[in-house]
VOGU-3710 file (C-alpha; in Angstrom, 3 decimals, decimal comma):
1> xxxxxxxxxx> 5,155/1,132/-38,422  3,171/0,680/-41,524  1,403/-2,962/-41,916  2,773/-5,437/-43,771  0,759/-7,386/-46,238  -1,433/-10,145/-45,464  -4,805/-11,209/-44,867  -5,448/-8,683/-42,091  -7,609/-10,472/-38,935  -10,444/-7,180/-38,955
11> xxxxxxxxxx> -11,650/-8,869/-42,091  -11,562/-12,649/-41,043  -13,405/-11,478/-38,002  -16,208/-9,616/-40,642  -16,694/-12,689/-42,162  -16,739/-14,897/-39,174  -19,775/-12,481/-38,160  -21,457/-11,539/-41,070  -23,750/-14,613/-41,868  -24,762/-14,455/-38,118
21> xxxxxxxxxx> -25,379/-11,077/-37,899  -27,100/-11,196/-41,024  -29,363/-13,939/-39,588  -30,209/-12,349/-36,311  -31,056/-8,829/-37,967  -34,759/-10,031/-38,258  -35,097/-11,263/-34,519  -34,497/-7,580/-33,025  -36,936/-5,511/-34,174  -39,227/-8,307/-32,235
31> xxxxxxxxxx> -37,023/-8,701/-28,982  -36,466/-5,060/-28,638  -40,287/-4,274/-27,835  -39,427/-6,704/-25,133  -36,524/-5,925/-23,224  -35,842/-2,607/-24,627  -37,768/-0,811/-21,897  -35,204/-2,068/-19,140  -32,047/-1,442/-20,968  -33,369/2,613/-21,277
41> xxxxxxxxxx> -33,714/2,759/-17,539  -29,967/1,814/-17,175  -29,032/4,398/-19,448  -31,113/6,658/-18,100  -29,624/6,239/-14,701  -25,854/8,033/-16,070  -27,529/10,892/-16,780  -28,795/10,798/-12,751  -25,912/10,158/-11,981  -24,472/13,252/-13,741
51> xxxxxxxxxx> -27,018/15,622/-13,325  -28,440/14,674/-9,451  -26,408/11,595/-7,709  -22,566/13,535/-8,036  -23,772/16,926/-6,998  -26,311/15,674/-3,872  -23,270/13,328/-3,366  -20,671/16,781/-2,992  -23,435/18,287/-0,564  -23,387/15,338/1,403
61> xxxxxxxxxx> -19,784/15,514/2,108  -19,439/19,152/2,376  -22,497/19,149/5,122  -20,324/16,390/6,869  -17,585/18,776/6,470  -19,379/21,975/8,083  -20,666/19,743/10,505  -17,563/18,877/11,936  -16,357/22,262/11,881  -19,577/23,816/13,250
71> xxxxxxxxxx> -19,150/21,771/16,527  -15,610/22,566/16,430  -16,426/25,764/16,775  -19,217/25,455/19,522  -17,070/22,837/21,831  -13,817/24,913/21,890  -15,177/28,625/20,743  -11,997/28,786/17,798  -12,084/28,313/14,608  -14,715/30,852/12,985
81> xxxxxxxxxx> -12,754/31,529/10,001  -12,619/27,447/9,189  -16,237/26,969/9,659  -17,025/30,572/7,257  -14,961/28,597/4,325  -17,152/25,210/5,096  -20,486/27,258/4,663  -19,110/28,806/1,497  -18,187/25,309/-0,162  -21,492/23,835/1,103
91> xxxxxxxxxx> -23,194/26,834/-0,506  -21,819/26,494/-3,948  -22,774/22,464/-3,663  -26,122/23,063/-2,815  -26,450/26,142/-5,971  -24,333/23,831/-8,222  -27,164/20,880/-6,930  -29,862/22,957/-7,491  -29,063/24,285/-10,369  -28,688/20,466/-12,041
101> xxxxxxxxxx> -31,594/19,292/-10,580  -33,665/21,890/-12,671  -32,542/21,035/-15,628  -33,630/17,341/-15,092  -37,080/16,534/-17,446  -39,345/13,546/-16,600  -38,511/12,815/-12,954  -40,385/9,904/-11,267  -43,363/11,092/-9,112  -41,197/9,134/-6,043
111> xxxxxxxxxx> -37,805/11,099/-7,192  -39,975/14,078/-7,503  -40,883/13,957/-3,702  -38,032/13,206/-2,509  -36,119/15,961/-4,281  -38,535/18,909/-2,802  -38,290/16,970/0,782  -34,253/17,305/0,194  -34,811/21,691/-0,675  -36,785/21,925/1,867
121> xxxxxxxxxx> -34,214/20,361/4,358  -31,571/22,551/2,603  -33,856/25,816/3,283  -33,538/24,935/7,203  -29,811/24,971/6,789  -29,595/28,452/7,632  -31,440/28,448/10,852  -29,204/25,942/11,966  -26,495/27,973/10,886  -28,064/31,760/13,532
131> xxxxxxxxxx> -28,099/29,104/16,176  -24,441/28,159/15,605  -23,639/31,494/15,565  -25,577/32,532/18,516  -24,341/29,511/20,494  -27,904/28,969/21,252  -27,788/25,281/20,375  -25,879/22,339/22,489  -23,495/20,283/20,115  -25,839/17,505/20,105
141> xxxxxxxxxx> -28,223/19,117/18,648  -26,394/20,696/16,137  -25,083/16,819/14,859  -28,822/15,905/14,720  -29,890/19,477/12,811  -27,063/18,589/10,327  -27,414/15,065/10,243  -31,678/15,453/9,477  -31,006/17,252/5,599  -28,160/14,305/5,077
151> xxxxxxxxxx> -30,616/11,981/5,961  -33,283/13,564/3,162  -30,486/12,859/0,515  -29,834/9,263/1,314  -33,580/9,259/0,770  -33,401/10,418/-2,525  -30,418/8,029/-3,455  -32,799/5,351/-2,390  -35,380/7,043/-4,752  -32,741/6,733/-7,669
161> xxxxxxxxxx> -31,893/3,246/-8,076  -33,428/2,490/-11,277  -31,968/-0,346/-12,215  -34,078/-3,630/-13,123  -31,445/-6,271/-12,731  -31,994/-7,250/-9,050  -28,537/-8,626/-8,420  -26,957/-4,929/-9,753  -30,089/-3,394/-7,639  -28,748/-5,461/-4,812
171> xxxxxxxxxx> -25,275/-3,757/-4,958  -26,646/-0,372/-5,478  -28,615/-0,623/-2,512  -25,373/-1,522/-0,608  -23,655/0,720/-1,522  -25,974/3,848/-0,668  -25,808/1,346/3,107  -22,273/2,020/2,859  -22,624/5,665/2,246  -24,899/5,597/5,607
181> xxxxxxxxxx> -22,540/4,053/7,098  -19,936/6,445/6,070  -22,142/9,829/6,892  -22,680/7,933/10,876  -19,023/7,597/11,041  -18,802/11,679/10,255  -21,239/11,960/13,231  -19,522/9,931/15,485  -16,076/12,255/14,109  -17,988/15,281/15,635
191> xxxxxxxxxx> -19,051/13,255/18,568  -15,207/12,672/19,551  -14,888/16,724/19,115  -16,768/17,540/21,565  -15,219/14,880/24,439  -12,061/16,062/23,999  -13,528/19,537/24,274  -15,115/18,569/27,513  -12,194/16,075/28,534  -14,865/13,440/29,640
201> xxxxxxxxxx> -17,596/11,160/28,180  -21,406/12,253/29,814  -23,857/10,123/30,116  -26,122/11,638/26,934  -23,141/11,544/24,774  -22,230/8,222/25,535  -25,788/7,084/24,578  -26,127/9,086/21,319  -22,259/7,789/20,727  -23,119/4,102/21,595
211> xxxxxxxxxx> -26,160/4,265/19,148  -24,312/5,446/16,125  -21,507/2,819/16,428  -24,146/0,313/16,732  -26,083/1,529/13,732  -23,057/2,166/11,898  -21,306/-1,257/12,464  -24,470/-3,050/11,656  -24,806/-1,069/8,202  -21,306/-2,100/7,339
221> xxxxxxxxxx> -21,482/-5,416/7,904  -24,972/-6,149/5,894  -23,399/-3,774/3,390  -20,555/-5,973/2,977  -22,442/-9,317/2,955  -24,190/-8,131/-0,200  -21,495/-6,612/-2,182  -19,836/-9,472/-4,951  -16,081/-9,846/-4,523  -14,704/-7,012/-6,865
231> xxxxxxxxxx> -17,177/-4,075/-4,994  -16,048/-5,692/-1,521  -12,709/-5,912/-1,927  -11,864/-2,440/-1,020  -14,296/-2,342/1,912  -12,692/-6,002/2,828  -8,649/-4,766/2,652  -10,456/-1,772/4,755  -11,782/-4,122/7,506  -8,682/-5,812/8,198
241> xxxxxxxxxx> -6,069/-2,791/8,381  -4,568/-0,727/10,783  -6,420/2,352/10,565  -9,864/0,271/10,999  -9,052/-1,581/13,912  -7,434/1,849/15,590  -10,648/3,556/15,311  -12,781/0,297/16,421  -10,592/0,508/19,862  -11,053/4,299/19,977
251> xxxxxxxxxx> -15,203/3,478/19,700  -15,210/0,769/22,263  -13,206/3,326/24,753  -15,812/6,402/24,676  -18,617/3,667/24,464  -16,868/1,985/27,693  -15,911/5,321/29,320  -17,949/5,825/32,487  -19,542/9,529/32,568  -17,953/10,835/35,305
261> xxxxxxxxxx> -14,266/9,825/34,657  -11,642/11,364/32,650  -10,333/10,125/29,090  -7,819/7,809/28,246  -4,232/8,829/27,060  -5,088/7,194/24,072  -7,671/9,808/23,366  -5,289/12,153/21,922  -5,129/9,910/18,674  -8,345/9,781/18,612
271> xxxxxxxxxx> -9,387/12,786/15,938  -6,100/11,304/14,076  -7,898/7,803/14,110  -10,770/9,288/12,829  -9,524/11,091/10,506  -7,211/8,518/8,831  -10,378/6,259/8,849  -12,466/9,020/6,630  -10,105/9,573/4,068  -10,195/5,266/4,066
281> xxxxxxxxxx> -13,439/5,311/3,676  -13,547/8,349/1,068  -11,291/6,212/-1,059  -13,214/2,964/-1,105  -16,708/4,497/-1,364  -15,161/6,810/-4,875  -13,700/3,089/-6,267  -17,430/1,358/-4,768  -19,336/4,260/-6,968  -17,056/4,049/-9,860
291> xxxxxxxxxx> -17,422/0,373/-10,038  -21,112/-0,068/-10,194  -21,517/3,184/-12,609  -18,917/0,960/-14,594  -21,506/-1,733/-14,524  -24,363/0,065/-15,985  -23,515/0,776/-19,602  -22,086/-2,810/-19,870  -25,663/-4,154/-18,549  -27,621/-2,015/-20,762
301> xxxxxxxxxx> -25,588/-3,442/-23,428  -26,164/-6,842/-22,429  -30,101/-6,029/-22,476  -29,650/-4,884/-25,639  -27,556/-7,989/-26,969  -30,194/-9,855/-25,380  -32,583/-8,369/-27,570  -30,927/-9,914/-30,594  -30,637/-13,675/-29,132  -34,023/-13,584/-27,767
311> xxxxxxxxxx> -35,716/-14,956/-30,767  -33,090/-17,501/-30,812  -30,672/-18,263/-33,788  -31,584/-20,090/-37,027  -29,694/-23,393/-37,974  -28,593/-22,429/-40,968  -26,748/-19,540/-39,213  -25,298/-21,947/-36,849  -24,009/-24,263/-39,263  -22,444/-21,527/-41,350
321> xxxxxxxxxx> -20,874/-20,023/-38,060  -19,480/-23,118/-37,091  -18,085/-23,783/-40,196  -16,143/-20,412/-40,630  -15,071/-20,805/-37,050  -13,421/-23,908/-38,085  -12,173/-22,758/-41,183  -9,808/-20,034/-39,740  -9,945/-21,228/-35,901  -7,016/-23,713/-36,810
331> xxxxxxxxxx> -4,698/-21,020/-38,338  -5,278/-18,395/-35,979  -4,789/-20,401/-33,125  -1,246/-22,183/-34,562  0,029/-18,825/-35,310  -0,867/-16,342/-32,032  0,009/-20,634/-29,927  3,561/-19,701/-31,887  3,926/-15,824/-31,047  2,825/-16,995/-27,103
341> xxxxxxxxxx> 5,855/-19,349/-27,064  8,444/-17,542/-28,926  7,542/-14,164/-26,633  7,284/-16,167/-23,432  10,720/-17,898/-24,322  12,276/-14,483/-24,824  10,907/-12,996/-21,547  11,930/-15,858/-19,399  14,897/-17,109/-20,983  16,679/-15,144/-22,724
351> xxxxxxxxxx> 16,395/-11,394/-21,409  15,915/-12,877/-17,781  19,415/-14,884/-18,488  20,665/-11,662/-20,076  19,892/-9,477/-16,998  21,320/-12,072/-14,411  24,369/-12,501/-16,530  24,654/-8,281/-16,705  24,685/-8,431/-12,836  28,399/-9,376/-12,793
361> xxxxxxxxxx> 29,644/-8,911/-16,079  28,635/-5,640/-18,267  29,888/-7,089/-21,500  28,029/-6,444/-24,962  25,340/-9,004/-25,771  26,127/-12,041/-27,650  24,105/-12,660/-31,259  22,229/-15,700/-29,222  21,379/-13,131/-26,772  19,788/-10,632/-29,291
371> xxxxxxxxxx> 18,848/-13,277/-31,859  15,014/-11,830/-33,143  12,369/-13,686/-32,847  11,355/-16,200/-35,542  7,505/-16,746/-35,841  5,920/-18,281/-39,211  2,626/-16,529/-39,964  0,449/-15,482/-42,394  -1,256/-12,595/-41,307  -0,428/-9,131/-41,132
381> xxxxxxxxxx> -1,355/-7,821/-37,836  0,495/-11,156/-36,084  4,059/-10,180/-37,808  3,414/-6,781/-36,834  3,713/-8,196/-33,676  6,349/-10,331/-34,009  8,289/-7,931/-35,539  7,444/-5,140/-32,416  8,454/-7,763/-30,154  12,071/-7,852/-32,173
391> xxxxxxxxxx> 12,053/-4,063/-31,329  11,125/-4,111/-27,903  13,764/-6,868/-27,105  16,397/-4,512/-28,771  15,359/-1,497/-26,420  15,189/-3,435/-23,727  18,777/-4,905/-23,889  20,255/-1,452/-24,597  18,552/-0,722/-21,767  19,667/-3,875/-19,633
401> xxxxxxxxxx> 23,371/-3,139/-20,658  23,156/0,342/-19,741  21,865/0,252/-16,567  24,125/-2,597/-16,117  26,999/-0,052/-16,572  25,258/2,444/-14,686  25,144/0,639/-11,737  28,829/-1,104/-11,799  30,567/2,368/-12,499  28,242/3,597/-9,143
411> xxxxxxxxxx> 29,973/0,692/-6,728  33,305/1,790/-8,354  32,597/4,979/-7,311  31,018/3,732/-3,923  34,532/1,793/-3,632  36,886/4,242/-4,162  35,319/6,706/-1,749  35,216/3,872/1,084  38,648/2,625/0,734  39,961/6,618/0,615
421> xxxxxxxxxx> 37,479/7,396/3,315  38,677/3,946/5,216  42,659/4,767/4,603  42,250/8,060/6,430  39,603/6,926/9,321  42,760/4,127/9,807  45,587/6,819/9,849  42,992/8,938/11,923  42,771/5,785/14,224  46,058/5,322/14,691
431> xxxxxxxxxx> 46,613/9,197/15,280  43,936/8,433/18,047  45,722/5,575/19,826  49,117/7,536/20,043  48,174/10,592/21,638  45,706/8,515/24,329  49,049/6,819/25,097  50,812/10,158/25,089  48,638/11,558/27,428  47,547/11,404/31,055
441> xxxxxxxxxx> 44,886/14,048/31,924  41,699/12,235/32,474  39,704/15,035/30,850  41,845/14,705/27,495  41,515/11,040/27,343  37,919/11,352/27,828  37,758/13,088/24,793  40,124/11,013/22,393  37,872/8,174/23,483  34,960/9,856/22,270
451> xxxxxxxxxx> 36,276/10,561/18,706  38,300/6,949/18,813  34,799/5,754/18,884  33,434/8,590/16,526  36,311/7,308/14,030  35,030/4,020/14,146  31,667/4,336/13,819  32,362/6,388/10,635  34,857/3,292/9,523  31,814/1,076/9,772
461> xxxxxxxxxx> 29,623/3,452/7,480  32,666/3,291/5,261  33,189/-0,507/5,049  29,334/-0,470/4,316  29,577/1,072/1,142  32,183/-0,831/0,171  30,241/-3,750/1,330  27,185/-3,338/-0,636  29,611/-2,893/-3,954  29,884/-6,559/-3,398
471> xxxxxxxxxx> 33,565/-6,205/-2,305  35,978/-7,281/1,058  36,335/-4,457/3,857  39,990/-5,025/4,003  40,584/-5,682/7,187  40,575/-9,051/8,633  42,226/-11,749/10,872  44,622/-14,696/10,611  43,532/-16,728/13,869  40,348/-17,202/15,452
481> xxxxxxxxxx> 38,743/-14,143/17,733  36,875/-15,629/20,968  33,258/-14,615/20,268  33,178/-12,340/23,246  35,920/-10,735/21,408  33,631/-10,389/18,293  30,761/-8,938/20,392  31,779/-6,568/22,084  34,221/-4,912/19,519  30,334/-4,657/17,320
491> xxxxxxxxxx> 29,055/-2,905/20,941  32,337/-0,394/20,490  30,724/0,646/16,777  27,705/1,379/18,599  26,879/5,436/19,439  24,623/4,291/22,517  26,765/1,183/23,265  26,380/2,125/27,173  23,055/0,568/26,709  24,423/-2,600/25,389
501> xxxxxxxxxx> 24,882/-5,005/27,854  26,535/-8,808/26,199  26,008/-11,651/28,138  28,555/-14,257/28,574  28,667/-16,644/25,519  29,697/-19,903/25,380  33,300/-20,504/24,988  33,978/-20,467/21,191  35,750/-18,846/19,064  35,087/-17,280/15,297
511> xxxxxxxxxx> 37,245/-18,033/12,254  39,583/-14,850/11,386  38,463/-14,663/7,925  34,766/-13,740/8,985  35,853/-11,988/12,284  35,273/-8,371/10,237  31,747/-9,082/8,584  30,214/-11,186/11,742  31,251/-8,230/13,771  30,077/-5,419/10,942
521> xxxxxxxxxx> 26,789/-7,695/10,817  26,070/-7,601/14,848  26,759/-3,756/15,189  24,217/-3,206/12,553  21,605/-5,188/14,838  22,190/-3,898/17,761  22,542/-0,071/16,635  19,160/-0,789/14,963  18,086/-1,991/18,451  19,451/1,048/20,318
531> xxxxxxxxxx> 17,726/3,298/17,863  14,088/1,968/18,063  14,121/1,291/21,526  13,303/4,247/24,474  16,985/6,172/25,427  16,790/4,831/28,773  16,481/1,171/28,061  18,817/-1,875/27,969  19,585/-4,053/24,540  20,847/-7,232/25,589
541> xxxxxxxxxx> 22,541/-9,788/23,663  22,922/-13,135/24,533  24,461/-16,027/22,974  23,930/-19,743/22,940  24,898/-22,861/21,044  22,932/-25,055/18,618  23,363/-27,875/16,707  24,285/-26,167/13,958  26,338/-23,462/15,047  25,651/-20,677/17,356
551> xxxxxxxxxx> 22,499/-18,711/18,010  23,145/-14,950/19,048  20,609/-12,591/19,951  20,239/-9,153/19,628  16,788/-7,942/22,368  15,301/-4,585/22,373  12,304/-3,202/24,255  10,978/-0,853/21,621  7,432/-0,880/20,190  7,822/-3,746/17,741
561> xxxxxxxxxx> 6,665/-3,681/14,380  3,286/-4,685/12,195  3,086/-8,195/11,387  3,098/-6,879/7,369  6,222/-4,588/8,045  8,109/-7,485/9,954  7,810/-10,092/7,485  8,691/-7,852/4,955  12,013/-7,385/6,764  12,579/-10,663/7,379
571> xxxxxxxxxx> 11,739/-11,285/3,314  14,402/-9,130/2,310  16,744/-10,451/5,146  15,964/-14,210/3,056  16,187/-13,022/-0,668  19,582/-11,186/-0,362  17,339/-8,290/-2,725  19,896/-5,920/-4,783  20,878/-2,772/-3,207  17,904/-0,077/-4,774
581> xxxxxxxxxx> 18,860/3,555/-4,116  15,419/4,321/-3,697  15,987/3,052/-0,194  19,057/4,314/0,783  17,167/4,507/4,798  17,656/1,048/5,119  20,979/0,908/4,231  21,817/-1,234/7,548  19,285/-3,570/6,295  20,640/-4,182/3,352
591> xxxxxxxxxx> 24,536/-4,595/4,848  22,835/-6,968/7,048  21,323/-9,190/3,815  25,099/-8,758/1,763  26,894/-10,212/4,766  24,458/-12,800/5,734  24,071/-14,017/2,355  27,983/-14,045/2,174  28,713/-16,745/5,061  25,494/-18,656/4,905
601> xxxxxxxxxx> 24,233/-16,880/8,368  20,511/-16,885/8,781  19,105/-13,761/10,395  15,235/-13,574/11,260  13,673/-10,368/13,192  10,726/-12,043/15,881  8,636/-10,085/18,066  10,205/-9,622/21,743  8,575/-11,017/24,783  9,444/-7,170/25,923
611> xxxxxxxxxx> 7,026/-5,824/23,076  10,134/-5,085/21,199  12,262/-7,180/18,799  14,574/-10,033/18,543  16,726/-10,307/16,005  18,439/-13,502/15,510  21,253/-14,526/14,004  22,249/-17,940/13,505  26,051/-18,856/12,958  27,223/-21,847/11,002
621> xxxxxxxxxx> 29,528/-24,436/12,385  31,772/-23,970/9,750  32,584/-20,373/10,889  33,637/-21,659/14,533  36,213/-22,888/15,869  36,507/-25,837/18,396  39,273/-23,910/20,969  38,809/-20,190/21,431  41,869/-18,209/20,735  43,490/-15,054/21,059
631> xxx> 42,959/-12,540/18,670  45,215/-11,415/15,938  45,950/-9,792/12,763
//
């Protein structure tokens, strides 16, 4: 869109700056000699960084990645082929190293040193490599071979950090700690190879083991103590997950494992553990490194802008700065104040009233609902703006409105396939009951029993489609159903309902008009329970009465779920969210929400004494009846 006309704000800025600049010209020829020399050794470290730190940084990780595969090799006596394609990859790092490092001019003497220490180191990779192959050396010492020219390049990171500003020098320095920390936690990786290799922890591999999770742990944590909140963040959200603390209990086993005795079962995760804790740890040291190289240009700027404050700033700049900044600080400010409140109005009132309304009713936008917005302003680039925002709001309600329609013609299609799916399942149902009347031969019956209860499971799946289209099942009951009633025809929609066992409820019974969705709700639960619980296990359910209703509960004695993944659950089980048919595998979770949400039932998921779950679902008063009665249509 071309510009409109106006005063346009590049040139209000110009002359905002202009005296200023003009003033402070004279001041940096004098401050430069000063602090010029500092802001050059930050720039000089991207070219480091380019030419030495990324390479050494790929040979690092590729002699982590031989060493692994090296011990591999010696430990179990397979996998030649994998630990031929590690050599190559560590060969072209170390040429592709090499080859940068020669091109580097004016080296520190201390850089200089530590760069031949680092070739020589690499020279001795190949007689580490004839003992591998001759099996000659113990695993052990292979780690330590390896782990002696990865040392030599943290050395040389060390001999890299440049930088003058001590609280950037401070997070440099942690992070090469970090990447120490990282290489010991590759050791300790090959470490675990070889006692599963063996099947038990000796006593010299404990010791070298205990050592390096000592060391390591210790790096970590005075790594993480200096690192500012943005660099520690990832490390932090590393700390506290999963994958962490499953590799801290694998490290406290083989430290805690006596020499002689076998391994836990838990050590078959342990290579898993580790390696889901590397490619952790791979991620937050890339987004560590990427961070602080982010830092550098921005502080060699700010050495540079220091330059041209350092002399200080004349008053008559400062007047005429302050008066310019006054001049158009009034305008610009009552315009972009009057674009903020017309745009904010827009997305929070309008188009978020718009989509709500478009939830149950798909018809065209009203003129208030697409009125444009109406912003009085003077300059050019700020009705630009206004008038994109007019556009945007006009995509975005053709868009509303069509995915509006989108989704209301999908639950008529969702609707008309249920009810044709649920007329036949009926008819089949029916079908069903006559011929188990009709016959007599036990092996026959057994059979029509097991597609009677095939039939209804598949009714269920059909009644949830036609549930989550926000519409009634059809079926439903006149009087009120005795709970036990209720219960146990949920158990019969059930494909392991042998394992269901329902305890005797209280004597109540449920109102007929929310017999079907109360019963649709509890076979959800418990076929949820039946599923993540071991085949050979019992689900109970078990009712009692509250002061607001009834309380029924639905046990398993599965494995439970993370804290994070369970209140998730229970989030969704709250919000009522709309169905999203990106996750169409919790469908049952979703019936659940739709039916709770429909008769004011509150249903939580808790952890189980049993290690499993509870879920719990909590019936209103209003949907029970004082005097159970006997069920009907």
């Amino acid at each position: 869109m071309p510009p409109t006309r106006g005063r346009p704000i590049a040139l209000k800025l110009l002359i905002l700056l202009l005296v200023p600049l003009l003033s402070l010209v004279g001041l940096w020829a004098f401050a430069a000699s000063l602090t010029g020399g500092d802001g050059l050794r930050l720039l000089e470290i991207d070219n480091l960084a380019t030419n030495l730190a990324d390479p050494s940084e790929r040979v690092t990780v590729e002699l982590q990645n031989e060493r692994l595969a090296s011990v591999e090799f010696l430990v179990t006596g397979q996998g030649a082929d994998a630990m031929a394609r590690r050599r190559g990859q560590t060969d072209r790092a170390v040429q592709t190293f090499r080859t940068r490092a020669a091109s580097l001019r004016e080296v520190s003497p201390e850089m200089t040193a530590q760069l031949n220490a680092l070739n020589v180191k690499l020279d001795q990779l190949a007689d580490v490599r004839r003992e591998v192959d001759a099996t000659l050396v113990t695993p052990l010492d292979v780690i330590d071979g390896y782990s002696q020219i990865v040392d030599a390049s943290f050395r040389l990171y060390d001999a890299m950090v440049l930088v003058p500003d001590m609280a950037m020098y401070q997070q440099a320095r942690a992070i090469t700690t970090l990447g120490e920390a990282k290489d010991l936690l590759s050791r300790e990786r090959a470490l675990i190879a070889i006692v599963l290799a063996r099947g038990r922890v000796e006593q010299r591999e404990r010791e070298s083991f205990t050592g390096m999770v000592a060391t390591r742990r210790l790096l970590f944590s005075q790594a993480l103590s200096h690192l500012d909140g943005e660099l520690r963040g990832p490390y932090e959200k590393l700390a506290y997950s999963p994958v962490y603390k499953e590799f801290l209990e694998a490290e406290d086993a083989i430290k805690g494992q006596a020499a002689a005795n076998g391994l836990p079962a838990s050590a078959a995760t342990w290579p898993i553990d580790g390696e889901n804790l590397w490619a952790a740890v791979e991620s937050a040291q890339a987004l560590a490194v990427k961070g602080i190289r982010e830092r550098v240009t921005p502080a060699a700027v700010g050495m540079f802008v220091k330059i041209g404050v350092a002399g200080g700033v004349g008053l008559v700049a400062v007047v005429a700065s302050v008066l310019l900044s006054l001049r158009f600080r009034r305008r610009l400010v009552r315009e972009l104040a009057g674009l903020r409140d017309a745009a904010t109005e827009l997305a929070e009132v309008r188009l978020a009233g718009l989509v709500e309304r478009l939830r149950t009713n798909t018809a065209p936008p009203t003129a208030a609902e697409l009125a444009p917005l109406e912003v009085k302003t003077h300059t050019a680039e700020v009705r630009d703006i206004v008038h994109a925002f007019n556009e945007v709001q006009s995509t975005a309600v053709e868009a509303a409105v069509s995915q509006a329609r989108l989704r209301h013609g999908v639950n008529q299609v969702f609707v008309n396939l249920a009810r044709r799916n649920q007329s036949l399942l009926h008819r089949q149902l029916l079908q069903l009951d006559g011929m188990e009347r009709a016959t007599e031969a036990p092996e026959q019956l057994a059979d029509l029993f097991k597609l009677d209860h095939l039939t209804t499971r598949m009714r269920r799946h059909a009644e949830s489609l036609i549930i989550l289209s926000d519409q009634a099942p059809g079926r439903g009951w006149r009087n009120p159903v005795p709970i036990l009633d209720v219960l146990r025809a949920a158990v019969a929609e059930v494909e392991e309902y042998e394992r269901v066992e329902v305890l005797t409820p209280p004597p109540v019974a449920l109102v007929g008009s929310a017999v079907t969705d109360v019963a649709h709700l509890m076979a959800e639960l418990i076929e949820n329970a039946t599923l993540f619980s071991p085949p050979l296990t019992r689900v109970d359910v078990r009712s009692h009465a509250s002061p607001h209703g009834l309380v029924v509960e639905v046990e398993d004695r599965g494995l439970g779920l993370p804290r994070a993944e369970l209140d998730e659950l229970n989030d969704r089980l709250t919000r009522t969210p709309e169905f999203d048919l990106a996750h169409s595998d919790q469908l049952g979770l979703f019936v659940v929400a739709k039916l709770a949400a429909r008769h004011d039932i509150k249903v939580a998921l808790v952890p189980s004494p049993y290690g499993g779950l509870t879920a719990t679902v909590a019936l209103p008063a209003a949907l029970l009846s004082d005097q159970p009665a006997l069920a009907g249509r």
